[in-house]
C-alpha positions in Angstrom: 0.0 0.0 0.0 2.9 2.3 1.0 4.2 2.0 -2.9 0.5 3.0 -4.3 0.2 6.0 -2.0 3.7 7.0 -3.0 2.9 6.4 -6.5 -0.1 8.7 -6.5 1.5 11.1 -4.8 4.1 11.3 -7.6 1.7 11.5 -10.2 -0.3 13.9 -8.1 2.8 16.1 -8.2 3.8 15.4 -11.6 0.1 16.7 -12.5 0.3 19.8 -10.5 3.2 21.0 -11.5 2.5 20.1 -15.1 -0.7 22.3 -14.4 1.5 25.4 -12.7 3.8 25.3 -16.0 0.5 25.4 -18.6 -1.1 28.5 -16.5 2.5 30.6 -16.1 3.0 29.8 -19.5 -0.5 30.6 -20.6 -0.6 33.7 -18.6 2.4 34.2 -20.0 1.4 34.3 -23.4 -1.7 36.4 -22.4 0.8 39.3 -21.0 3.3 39.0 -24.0 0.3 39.3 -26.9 -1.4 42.3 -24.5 1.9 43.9 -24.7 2.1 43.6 -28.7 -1.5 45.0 -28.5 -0.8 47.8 -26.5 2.4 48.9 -28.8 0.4 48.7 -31.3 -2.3 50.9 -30.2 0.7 53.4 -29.5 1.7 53.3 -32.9 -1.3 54.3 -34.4 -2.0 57.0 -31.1 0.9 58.5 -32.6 0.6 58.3 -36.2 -3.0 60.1 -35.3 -0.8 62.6 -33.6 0.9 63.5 -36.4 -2.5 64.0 -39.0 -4.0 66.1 -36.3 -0.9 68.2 -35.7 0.8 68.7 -38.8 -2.1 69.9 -41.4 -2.5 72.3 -38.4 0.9 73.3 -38.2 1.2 73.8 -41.6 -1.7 76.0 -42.1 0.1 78.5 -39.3 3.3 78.7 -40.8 1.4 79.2 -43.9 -0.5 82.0 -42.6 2.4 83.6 -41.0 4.4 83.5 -44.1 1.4 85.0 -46.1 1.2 88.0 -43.5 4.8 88.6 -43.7 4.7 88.6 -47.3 2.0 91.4 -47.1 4.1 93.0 -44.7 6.8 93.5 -47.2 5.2 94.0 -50.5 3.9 96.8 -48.4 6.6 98.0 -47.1 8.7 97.6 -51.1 5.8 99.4 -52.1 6.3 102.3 -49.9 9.9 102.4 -50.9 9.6 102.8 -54.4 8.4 105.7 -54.0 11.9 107.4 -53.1 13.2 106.0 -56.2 10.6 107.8 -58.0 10.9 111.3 -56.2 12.0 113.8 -57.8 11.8 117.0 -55.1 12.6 116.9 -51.3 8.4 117.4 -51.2 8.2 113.7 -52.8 11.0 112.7 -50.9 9.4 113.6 -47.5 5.9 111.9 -48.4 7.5 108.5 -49.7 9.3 108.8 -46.5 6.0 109.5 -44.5 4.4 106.6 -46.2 7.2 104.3 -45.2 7.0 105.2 -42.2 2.9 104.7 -41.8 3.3 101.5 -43.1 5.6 100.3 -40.8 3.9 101.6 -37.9 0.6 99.7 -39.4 3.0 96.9 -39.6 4.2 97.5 -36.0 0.7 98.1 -34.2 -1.1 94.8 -36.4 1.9 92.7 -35.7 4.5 93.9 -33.2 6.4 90.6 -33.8 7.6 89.3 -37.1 8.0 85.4 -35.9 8.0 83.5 -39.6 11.2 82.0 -39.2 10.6 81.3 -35.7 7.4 79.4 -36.6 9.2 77.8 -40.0 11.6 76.7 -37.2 9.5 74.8 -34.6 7.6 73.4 -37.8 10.6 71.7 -38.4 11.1 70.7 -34.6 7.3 69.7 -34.6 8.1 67.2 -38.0 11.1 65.8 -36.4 10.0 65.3 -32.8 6.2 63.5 -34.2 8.7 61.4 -36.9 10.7 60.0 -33.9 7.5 59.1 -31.5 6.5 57.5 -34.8 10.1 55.8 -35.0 10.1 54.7 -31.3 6.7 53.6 -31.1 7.1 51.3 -34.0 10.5 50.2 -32.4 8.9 49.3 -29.2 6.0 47.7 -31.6 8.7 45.5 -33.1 10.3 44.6 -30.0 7.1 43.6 -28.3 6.4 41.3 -31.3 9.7 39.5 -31.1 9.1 38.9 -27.2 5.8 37.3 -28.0 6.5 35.1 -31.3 10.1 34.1 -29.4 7.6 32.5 -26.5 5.1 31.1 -28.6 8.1 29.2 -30.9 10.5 28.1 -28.6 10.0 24.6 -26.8 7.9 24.6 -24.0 6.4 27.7 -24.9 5.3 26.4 -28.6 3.1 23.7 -27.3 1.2 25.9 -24.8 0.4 28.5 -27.6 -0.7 26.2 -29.8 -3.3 24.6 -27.5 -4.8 27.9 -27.2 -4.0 28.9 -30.5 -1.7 31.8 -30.0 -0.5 33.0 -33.4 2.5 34.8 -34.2 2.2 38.6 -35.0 3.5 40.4 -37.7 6.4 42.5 -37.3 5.9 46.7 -38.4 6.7 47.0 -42.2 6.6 50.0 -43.7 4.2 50.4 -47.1 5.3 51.0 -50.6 6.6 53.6 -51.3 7.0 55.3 -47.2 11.0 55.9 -47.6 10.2 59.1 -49.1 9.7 61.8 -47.4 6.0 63.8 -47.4 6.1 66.9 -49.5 5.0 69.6 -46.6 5.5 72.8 -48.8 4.1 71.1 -51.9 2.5 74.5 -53.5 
């Protein structure tokens, strides 16, 4: 009887920690593919990032330029006119309307900023084009944790009993090593 009892004890073991190993590994599994999921999702939070910000971005920089390109057809304008004069008198009022438009200029817009805001355009580019670059990184990563686990022996057998499938790493479409055109017009 001693043997017997010993005998199902051992098997009793044998089963429980068989069953331990299946639920790790199955949990496992569970935390790897959640992780791939969530990587994911931050791949396309940030490539929504960048359609929301950048049209935006553009259209300022845009308008900016547009204003200061007002600013100084204006101002050209204005200065033509002392070529033109032909008597202090002349000279005087081309001066006078130089310096009205400028002070127009001044009091609508006290700051010129377009190369300040052509500038964190350009930082604003870069900085959402690296999240991008991370976040697909980390996607990447993520998805060679997860397929690793569900390939390798033990691993393999417990994903396919609950039909874990690998994931596909990030590729980048046709066509994506160019750059986007931002000043296109």
């Amino acid at each position: 009887m001693k043997k017997s009892v010993l005998l199902l004890l051992v098997v009793f073991g044998l089963v429980a920690v068989l069953g331990i190993w299946i639920w790790k590994s199955y949990n496992g599994l569970v935390d790897k593919q959640l992780t791939v999921d969530e990587a994911y999702a931050q791949v396309q939070t940030d490539y929504q990032r960048r359609a929301d910000l950048i049209p935006n971005l553009v259209r300022t920089v845009k308008a900016g330029a547009k204003n200061e390109k007002e600013i100084l057809e204006n101002v050209t304008a204005a200065r033509s006119g002392i070529s033109s004069a032909k008597s202090p008198a002349q000279l005087d009022a081309a001066g006078a309307q130089i310096n009205r438009a400028i002070n127009i200029v001044m009091e609508s817009y006290p700051q010129i900023r377009g190369t300040e805001l052509f500038g964190k355009l350009m930082n604003d580019l870069e900085g959402t084009e690296n999240r991008i670059k991370e976040s697909r990184k980390d996607y990447n990563s993520a998805v060679k944790s997860y397929n690793s686990s569900t390939k390798k022996f033990p691993g393999n057998i417990v994903a396919s009993w609950f039909d874990f499938e690998p994931k596909e790493f990030f590729e980048a479409t046709a066509g994506s090593e160019k750059a986007p055109e931002v000043f296109a017009e």
